[in-house]
N, CA, C and O atoms as a GROMACS GRO file, in nm:
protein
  596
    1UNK      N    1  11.513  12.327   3.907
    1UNK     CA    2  11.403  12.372   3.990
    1UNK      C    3  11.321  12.254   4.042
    1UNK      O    4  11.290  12.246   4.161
    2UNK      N    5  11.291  12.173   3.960
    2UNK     CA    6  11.230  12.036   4.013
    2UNK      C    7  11.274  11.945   4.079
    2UNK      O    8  11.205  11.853   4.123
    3UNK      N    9  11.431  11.963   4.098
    3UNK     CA   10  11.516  11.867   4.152
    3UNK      C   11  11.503  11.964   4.316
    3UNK      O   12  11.489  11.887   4.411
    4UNK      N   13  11.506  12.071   4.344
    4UNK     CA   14  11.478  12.114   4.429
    4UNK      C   15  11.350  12.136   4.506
    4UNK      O   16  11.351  12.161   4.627
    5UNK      N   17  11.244  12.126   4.435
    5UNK     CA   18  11.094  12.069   4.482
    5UNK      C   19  11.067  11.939   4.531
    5UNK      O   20  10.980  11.900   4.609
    6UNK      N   21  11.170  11.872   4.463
    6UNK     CA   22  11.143  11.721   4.533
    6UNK      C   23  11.204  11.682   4.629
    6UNK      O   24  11.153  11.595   4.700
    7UNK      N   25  11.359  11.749   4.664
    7UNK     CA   26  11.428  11.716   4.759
    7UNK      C   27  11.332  11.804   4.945
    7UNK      O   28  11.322  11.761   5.060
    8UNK      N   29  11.286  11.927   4.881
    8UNK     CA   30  11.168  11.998   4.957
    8UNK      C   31  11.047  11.902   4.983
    8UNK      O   32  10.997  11.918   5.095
    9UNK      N   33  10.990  11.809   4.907
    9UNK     CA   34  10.869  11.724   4.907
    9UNK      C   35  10.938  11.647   4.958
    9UNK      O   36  10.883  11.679   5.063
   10UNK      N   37  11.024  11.554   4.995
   10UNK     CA   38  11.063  11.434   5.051
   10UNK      C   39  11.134  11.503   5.204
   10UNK      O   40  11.116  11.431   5.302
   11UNK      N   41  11.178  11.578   5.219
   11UNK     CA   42  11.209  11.624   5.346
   11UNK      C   43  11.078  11.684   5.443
   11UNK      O   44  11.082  11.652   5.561
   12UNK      N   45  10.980  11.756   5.405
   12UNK     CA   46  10.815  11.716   5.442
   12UNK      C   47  10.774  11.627   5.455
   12UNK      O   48  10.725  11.592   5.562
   13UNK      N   49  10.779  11.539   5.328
   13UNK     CA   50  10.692  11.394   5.371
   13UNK      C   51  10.789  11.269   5.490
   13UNK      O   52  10.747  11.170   5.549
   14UNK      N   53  10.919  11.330   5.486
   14UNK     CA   54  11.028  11.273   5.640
   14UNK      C   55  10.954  11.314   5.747
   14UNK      O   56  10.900  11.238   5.828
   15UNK      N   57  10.948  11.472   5.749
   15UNK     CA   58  10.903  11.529   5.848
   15UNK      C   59  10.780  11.483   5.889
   15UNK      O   60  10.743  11.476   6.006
   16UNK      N   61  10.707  11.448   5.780
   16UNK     CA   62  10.552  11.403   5.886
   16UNK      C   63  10.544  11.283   5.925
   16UNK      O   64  10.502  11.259   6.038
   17UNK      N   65  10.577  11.196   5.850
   17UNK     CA   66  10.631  11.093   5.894
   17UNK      C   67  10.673  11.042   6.080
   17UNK      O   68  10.618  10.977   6.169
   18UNK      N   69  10.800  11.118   6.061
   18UNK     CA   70  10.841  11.091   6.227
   18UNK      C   71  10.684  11.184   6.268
   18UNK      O   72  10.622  11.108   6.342
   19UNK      N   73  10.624  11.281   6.252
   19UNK     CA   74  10.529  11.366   6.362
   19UNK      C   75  10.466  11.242   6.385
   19UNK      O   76  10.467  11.204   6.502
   20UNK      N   77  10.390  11.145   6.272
   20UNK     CA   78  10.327  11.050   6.290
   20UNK      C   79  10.332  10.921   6.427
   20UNK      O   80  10.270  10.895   6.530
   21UNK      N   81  10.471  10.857   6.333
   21UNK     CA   82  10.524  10.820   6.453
   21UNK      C   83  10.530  10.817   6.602
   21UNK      O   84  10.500  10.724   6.677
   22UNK      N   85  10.591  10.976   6.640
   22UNK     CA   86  10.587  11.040   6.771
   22UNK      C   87  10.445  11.020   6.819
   22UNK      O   88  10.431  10.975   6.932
   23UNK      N   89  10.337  11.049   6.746
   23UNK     CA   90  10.210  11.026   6.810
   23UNK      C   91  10.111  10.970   6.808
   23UNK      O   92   9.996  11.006   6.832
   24UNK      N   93  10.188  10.799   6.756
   24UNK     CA   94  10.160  10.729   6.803
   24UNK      C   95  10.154  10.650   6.954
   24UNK      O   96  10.259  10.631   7.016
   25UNK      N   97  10.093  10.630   6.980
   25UNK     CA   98  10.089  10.619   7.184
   25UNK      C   99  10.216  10.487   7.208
   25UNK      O  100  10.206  10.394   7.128
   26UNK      N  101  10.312  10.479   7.295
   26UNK     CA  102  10.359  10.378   7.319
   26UNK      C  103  10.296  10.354   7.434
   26UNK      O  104  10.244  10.450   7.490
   27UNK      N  105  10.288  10.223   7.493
   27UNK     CA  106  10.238  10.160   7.585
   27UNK      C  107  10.096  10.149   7.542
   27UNK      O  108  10.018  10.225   7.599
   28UNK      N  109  10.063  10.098   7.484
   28UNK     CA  110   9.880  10.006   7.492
   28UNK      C  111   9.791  10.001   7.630
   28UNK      O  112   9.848   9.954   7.728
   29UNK      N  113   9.681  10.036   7.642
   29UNK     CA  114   9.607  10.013   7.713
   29UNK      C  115   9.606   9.840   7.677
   29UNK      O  116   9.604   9.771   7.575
   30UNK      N  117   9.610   9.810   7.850
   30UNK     CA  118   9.560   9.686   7.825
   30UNK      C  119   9.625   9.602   7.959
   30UNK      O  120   9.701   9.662   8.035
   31UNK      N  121   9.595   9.485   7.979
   31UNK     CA  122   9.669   9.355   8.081
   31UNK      C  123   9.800   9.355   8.084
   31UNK      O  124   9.850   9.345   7.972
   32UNK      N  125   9.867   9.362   8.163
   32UNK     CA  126  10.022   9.351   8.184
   32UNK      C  127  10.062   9.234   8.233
   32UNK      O  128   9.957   9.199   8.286
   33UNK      N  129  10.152   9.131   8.257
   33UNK     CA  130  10.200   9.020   8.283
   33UNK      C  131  10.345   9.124   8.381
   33UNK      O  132  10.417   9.171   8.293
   34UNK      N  133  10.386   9.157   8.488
   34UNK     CA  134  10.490   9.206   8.506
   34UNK      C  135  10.585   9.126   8.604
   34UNK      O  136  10.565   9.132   8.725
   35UNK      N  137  10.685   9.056   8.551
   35UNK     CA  138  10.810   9.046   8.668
   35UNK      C  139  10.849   9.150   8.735
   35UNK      O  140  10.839   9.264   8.687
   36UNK      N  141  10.908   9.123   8.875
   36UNK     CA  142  10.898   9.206   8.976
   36UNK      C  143  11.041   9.169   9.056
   36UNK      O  144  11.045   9.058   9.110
   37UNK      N  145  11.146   9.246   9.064
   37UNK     CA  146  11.256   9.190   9.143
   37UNK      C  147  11.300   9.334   9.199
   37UNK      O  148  11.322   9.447   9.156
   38UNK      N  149  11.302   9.255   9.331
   38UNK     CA  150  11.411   9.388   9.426
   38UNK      C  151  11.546   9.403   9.430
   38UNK      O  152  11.580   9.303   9.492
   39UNK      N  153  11.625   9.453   9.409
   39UNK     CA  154  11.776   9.429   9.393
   39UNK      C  155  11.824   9.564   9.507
   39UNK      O  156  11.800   9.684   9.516
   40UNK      N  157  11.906   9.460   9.584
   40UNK     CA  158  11.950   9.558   9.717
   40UNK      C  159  12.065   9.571   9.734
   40UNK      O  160  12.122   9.463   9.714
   41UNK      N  161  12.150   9.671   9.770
   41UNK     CA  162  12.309   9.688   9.737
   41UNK      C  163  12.386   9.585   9.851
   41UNK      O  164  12.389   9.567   9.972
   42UNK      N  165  12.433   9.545   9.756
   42UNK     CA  166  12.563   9.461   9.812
   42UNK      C  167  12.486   9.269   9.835
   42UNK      O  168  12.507   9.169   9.903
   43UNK      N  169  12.406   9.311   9.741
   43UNK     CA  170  12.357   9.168   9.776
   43UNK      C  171  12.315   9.114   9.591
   43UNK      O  172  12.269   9.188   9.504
   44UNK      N  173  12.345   8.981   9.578
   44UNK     CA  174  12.376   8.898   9.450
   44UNK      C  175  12.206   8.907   9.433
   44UNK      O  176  12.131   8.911   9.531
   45UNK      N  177  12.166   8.908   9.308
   45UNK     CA  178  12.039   8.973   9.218
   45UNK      C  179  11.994   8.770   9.168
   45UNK      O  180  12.069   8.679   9.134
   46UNK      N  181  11.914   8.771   9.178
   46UNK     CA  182  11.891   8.582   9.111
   46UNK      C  183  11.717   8.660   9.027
   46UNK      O  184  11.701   8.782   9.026
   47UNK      N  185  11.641   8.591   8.983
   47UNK     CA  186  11.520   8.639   8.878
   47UNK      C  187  11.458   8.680   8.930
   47UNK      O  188  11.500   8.726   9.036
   48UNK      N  189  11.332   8.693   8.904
   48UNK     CA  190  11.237   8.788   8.971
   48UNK      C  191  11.156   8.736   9.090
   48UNK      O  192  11.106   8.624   9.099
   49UNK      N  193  11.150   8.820   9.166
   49UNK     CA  194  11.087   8.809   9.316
   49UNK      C  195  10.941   8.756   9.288
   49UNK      O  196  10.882   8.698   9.380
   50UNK      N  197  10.878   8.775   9.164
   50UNK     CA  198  10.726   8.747   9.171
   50UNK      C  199  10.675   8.805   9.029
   50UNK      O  200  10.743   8.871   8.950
   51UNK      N  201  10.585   8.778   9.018
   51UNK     CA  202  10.492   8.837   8.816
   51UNK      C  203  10.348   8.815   8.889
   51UNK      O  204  10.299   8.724   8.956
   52UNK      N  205  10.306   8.939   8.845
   52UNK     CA  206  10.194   8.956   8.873
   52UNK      C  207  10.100   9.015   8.749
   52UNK      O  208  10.168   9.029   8.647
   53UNK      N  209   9.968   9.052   8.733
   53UNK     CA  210   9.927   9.127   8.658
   53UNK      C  211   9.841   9.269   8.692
   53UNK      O  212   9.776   9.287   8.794
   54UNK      N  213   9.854   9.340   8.609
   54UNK     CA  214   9.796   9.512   8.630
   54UNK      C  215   9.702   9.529   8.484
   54UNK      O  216   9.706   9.482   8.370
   55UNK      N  217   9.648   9.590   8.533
   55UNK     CA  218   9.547   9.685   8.424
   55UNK      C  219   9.611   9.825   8.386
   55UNK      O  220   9.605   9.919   8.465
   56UNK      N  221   9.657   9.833   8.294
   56UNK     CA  222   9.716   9.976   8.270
   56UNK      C  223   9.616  10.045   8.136
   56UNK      O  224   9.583  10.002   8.025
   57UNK      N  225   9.588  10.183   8.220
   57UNK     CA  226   9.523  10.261   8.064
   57UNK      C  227   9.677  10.340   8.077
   57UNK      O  228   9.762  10.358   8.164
   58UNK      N  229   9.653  10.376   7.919
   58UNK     CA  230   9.775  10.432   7.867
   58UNK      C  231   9.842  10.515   7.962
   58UNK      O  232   9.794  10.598   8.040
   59UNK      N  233   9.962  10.479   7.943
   59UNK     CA  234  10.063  10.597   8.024
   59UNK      C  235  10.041  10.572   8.201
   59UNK      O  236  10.128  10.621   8.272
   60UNK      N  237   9.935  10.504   8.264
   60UNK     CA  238   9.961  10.475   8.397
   60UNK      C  239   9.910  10.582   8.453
   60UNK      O  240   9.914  10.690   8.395
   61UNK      N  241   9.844  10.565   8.596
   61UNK     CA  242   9.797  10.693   8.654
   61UNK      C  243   9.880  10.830   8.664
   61UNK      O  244   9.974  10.844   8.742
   62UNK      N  245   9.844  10.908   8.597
   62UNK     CA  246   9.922  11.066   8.584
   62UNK      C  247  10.084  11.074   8.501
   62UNK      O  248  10.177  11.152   8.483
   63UNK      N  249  10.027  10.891   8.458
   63UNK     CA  250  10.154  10.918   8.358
   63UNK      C  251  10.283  10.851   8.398
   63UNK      O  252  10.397  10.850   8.351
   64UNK      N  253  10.200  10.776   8.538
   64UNK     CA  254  10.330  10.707   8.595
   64UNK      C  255  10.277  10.533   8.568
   64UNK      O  256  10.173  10.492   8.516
   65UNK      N  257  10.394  10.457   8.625
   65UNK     CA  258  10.377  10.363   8.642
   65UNK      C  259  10.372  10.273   8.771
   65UNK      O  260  10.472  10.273   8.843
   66UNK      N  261  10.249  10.187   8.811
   66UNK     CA  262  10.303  10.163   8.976
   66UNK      C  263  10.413  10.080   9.036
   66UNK      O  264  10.460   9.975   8.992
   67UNK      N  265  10.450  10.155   9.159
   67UNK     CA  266  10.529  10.017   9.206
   67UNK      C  267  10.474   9.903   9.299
   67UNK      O  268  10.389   9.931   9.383
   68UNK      N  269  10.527   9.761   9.285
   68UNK     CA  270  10.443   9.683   9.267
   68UNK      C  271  10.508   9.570   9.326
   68UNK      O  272  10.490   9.451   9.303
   69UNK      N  273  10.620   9.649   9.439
   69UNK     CA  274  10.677   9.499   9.533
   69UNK      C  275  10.614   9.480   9.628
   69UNK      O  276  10.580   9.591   9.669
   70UNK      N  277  10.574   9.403   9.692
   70UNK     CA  278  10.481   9.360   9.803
   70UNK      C  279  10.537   9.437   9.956
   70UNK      O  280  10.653   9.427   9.996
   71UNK      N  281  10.429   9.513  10.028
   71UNK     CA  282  10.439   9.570  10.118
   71UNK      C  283  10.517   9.703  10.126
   71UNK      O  284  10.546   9.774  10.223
   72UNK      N  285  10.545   9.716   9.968
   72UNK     CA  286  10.610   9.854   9.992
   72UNK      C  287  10.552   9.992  10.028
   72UNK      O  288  10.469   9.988   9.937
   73UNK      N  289  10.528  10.111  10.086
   73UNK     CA  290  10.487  10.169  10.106
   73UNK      C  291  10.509  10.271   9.996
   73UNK      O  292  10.402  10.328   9.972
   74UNK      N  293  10.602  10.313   9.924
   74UNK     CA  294  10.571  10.393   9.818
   74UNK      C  295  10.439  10.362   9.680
   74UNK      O  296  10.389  10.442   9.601
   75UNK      N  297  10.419  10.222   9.696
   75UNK     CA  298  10.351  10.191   9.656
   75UNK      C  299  10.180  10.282   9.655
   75UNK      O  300  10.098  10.260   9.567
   76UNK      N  301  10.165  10.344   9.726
   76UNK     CA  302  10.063  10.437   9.782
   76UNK      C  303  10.068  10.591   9.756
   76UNK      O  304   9.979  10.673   9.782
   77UNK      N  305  10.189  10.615   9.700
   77UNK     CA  306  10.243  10.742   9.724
   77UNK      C  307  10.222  10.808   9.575
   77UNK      O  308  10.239  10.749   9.468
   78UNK      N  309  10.184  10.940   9.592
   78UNK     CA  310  10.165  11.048   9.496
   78UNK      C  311  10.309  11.010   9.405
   78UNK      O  312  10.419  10.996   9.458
   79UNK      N  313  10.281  10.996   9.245
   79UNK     CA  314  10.383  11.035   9.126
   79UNK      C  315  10.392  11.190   9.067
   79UNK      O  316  10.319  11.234   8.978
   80UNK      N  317  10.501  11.265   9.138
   80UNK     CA  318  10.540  11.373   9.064
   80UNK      C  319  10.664  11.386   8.965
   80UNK      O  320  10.751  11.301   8.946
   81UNK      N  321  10.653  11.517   8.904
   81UNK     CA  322  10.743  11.535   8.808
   81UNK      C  323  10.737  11.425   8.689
   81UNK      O  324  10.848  11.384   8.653
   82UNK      N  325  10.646  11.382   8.635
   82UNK     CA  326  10.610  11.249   8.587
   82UNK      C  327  10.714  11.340   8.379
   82UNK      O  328  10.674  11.453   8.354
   83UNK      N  329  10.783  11.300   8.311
   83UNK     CA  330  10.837  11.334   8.148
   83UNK      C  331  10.863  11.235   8.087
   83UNK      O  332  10.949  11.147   8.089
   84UNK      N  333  10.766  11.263   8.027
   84UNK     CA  334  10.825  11.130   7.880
   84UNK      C  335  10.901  11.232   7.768
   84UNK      O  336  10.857  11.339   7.727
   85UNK      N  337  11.053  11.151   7.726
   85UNK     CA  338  11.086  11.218   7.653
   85UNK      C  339  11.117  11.072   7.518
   85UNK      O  340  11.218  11.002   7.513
   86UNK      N  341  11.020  11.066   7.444
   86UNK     CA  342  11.054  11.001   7.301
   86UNK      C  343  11.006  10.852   7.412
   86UNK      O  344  10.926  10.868   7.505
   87UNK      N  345  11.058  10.737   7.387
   87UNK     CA  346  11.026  10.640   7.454
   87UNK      C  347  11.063  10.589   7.593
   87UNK      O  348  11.059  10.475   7.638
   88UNK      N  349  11.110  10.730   7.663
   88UNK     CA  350  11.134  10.719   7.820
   88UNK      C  351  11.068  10.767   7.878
   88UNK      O  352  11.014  10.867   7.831
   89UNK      N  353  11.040  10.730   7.989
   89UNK     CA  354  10.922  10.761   8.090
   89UNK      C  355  11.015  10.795   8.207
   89UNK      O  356  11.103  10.712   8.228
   90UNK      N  357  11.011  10.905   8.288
   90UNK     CA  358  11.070  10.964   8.383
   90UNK      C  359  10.974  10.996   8.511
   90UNK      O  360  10.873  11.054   8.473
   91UNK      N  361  10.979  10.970   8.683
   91UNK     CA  362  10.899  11.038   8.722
   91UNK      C  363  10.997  11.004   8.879
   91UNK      O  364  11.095  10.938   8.913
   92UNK      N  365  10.894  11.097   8.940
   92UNK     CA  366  10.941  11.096   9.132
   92UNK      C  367  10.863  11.058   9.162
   92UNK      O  368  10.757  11.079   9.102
   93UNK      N  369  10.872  10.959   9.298
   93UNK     CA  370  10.733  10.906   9.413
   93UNK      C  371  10.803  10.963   9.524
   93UNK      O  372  10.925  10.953   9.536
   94UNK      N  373  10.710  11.039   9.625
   94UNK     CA  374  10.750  11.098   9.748
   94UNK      C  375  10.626  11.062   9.812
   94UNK      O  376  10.512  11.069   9.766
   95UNK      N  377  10.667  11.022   9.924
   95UNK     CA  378  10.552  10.977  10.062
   95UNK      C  379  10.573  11.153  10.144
   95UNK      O  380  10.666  11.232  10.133
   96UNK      N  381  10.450  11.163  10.218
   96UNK     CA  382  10.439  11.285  10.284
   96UNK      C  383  10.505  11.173  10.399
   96UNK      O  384  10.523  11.051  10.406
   97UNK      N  385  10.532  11.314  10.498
   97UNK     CA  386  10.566  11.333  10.636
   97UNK      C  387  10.720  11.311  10.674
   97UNK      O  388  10.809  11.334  10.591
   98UNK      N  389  10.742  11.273  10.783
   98UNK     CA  390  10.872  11.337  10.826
   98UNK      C  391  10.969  11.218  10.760
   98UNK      O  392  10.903  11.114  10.760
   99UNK      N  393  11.057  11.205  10.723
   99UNK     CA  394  11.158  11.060  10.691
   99UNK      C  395  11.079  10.995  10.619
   99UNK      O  396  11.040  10.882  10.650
  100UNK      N  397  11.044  11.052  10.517
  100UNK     CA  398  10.966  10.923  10.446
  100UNK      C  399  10.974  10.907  10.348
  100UNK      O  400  11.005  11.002  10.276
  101UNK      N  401  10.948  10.766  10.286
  101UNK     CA  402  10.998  10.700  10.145
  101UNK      C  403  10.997  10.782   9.999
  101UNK      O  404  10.906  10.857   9.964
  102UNK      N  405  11.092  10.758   9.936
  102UNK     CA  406  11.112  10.860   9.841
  102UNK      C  407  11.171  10.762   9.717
  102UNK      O  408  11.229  10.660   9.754
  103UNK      N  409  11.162  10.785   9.585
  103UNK     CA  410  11.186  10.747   9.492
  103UNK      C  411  11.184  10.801   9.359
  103UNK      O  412  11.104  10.890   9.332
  104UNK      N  413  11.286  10.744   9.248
  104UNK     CA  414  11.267  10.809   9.077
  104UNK      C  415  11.301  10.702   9.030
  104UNK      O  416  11.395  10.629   9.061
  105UNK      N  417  11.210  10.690   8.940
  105UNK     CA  418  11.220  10.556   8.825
  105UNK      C  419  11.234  10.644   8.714
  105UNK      O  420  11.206  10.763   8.696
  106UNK      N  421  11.301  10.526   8.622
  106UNK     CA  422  11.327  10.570   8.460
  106UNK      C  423  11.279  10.384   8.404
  106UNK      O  424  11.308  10.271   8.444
  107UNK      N  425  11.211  10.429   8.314
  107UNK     CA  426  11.141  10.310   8.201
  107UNK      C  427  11.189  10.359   8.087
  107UNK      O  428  11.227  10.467   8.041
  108UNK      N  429  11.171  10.209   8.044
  108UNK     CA  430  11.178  10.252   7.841
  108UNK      C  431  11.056  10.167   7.810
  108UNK      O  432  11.010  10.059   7.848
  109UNK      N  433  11.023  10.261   7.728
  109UNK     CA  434  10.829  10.200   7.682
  109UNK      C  435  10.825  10.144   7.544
  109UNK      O  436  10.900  10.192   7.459
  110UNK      N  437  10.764  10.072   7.523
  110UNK     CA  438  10.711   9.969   7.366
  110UNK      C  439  10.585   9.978   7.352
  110UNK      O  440  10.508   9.998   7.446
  111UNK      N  441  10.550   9.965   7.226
  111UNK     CA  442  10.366   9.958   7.217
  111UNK      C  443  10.351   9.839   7.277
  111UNK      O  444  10.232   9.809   7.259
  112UNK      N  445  10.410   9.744   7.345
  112UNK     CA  446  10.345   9.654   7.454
  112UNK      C  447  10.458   9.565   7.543
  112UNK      O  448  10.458   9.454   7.597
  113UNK      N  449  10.523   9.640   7.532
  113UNK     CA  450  10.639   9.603   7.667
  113UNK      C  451  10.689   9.741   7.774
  113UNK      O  452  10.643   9.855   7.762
  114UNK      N  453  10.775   9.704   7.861
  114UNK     CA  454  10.804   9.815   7.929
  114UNK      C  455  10.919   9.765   8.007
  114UNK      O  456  10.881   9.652   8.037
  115UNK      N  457  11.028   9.779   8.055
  115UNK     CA  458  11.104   9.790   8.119
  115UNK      C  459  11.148   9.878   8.213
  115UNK      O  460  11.189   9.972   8.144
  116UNK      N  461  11.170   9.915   8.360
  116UNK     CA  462  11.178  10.009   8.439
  116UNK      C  463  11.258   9.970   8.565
  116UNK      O  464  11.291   9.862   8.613
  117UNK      N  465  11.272  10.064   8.590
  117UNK     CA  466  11.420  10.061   8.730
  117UNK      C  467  11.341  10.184   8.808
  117UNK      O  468  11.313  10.293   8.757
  118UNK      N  469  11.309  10.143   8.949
  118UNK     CA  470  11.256  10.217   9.044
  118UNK      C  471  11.334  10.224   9.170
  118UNK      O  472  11.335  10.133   9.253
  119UNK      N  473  11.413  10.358   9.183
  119UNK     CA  474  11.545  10.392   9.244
  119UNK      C  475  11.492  10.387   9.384
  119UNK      O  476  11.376  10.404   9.346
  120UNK      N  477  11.477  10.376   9.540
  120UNK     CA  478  11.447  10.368   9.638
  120UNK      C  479  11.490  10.369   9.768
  120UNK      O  480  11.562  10.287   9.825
  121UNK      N  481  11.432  10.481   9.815
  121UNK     CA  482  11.511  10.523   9.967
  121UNK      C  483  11.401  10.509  10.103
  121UNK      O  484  11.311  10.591  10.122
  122UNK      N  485  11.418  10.428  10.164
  122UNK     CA  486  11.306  10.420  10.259
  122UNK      C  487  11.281  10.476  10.398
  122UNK      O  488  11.260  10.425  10.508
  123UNK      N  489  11.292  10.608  10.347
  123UNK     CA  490  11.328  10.745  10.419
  123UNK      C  491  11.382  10.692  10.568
  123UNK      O  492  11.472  10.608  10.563
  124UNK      N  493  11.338  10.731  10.693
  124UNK     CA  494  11.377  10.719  10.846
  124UNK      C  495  11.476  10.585  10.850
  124UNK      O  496  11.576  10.588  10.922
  125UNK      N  497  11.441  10.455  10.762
  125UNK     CA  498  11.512  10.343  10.747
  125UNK      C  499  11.642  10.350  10.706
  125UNK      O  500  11.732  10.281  10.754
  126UNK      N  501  11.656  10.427  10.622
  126UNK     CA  502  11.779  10.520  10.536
  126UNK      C  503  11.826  10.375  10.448
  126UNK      O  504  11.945  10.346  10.438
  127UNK      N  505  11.737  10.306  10.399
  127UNK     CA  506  11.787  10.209  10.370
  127UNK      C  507  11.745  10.198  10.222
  127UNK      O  508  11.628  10.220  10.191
  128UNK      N  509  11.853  10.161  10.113
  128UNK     CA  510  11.813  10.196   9.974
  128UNK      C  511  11.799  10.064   9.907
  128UNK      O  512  11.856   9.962   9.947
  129UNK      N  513  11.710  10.073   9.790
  129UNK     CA  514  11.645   9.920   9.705
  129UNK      C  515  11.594   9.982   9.558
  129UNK      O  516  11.531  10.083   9.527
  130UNK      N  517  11.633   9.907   9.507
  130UNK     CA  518  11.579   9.921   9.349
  130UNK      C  519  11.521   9.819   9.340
  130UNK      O  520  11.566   9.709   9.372
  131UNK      N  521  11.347   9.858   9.264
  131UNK     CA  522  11.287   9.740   9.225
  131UNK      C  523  11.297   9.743   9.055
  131UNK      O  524  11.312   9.845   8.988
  132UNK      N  525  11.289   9.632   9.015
  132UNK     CA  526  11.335   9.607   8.843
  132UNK      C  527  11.192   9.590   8.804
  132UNK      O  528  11.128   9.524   8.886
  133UNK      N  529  11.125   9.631   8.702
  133UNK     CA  530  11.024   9.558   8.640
  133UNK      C  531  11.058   9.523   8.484
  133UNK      O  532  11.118   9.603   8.412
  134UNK      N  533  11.011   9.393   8.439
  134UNK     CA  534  11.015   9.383   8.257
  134UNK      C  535  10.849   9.347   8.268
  134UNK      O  536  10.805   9.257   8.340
  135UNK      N  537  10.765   9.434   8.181
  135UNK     CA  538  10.610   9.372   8.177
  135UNK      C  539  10.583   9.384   7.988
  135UNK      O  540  10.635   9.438   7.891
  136UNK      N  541  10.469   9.293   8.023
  136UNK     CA  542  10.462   9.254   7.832
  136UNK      C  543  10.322   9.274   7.813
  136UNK      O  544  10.251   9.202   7.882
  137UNK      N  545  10.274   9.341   7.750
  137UNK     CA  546  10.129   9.306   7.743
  137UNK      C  547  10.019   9.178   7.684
  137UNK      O  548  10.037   9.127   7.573
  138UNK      N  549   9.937   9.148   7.750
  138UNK     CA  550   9.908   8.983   7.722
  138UNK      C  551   9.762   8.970   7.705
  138UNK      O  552   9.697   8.866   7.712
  139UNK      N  553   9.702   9.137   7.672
  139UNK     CA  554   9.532   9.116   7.608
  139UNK      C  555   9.484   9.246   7.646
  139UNK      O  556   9.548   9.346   7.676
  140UNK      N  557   9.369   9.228   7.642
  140UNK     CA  558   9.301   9.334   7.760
  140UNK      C  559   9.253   9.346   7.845
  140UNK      O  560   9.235   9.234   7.892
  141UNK      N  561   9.205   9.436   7.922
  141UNK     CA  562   9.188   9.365   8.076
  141UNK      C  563   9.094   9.370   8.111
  141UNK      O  564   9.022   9.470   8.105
  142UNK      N  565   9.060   9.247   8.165
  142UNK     CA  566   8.952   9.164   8.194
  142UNK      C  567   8.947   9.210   8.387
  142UNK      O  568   9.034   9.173   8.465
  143UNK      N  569   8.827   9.293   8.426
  143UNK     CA  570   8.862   9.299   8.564
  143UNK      C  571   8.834   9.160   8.688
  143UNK      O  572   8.846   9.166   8.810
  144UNK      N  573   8.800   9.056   8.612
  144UNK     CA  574   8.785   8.958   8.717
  144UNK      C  575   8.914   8.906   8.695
  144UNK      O  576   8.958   8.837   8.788
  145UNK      N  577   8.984   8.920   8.600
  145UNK     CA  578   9.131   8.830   8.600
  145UNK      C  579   9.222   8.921   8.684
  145UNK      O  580   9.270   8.874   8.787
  146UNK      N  581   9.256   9.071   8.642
  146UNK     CA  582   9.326   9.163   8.685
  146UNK      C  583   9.302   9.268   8.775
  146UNK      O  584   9.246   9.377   8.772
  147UNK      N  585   9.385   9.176   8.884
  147UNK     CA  586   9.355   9.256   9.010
  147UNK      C  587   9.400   9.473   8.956
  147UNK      O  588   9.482   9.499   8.869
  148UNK      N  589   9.349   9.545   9.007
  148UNK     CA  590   9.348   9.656   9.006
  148UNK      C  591   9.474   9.771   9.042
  148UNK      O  592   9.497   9.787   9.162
  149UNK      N  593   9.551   9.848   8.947
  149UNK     CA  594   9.680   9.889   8.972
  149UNK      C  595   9.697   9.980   9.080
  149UNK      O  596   9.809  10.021   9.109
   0.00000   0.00000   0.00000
């Protein structure tokens, strides 16, 4: 009987365990350091296009993360369908109006790293680009250092 109370007590105290875990927040509020590379089909990939820094509160506006290549226009654009499932972050960027830029990224999140692939179609252009990000977190954010996400 006791051998069966304990194997019951240690499969509870498993169980809360991971609940714990799970809710713990991945991704930290805080300063980001992020490399930034565009990778375009049919063309050879060399390091990152640029590193910049962001202010991220947890999880990113609505849960997303921004994109953050220079002059892009999705960059502006509403994040829907935003799911985190366990340490992946899933979401859509859609620009309104007729032919217009569209995108889904998938990340994998750390309590202070992040990695992400932002899939990209630049609607009427019909022309497709993935931007890469790896970002690390490097303090907290200071708004005269970190320009605004």
């Amino acid at each position: 009987m006791s051998r069966t109370l304990s194997r019951i007590a240690s499969f509870l105290l498993v169980g809360m365990l991971a609940g714990a875990a799970q809710a713990e927040p991945l991704l930290q509020d805080g300063a980001y350091e992020v490399a930034v590379r565009l990778e375009l089909p049919n063309v050879l990939s060399r390091g990152p296009d640029s590193t910049t820094m962001v202010c991220l509160p947890y999880g990113g506006a609505n849960g997303a993360l921004p994109v953050l290549s220079a002059n892009n226009p999705l960059a502006k654009c509403p994040a829907s369908n935003v799911e985190r499932e366990g340490a992946v972050l899933r979401f859509d960027i859609l620009c309104e109006g007729r032919g217009a830029a569209f995108a889904h990224a998938v990340y994998q999140l750390g309590p202070d790293a992040f990695e992400g692939r932002i899939a990209m179609v630049m609607g009427g252009k019909n022309m497709t680009m993935t931007e890469v990000q790896s970002g690390r977190r490097i303090g907290s954010c200071d708004p005269s250092r970190v320009p605004p996400s």
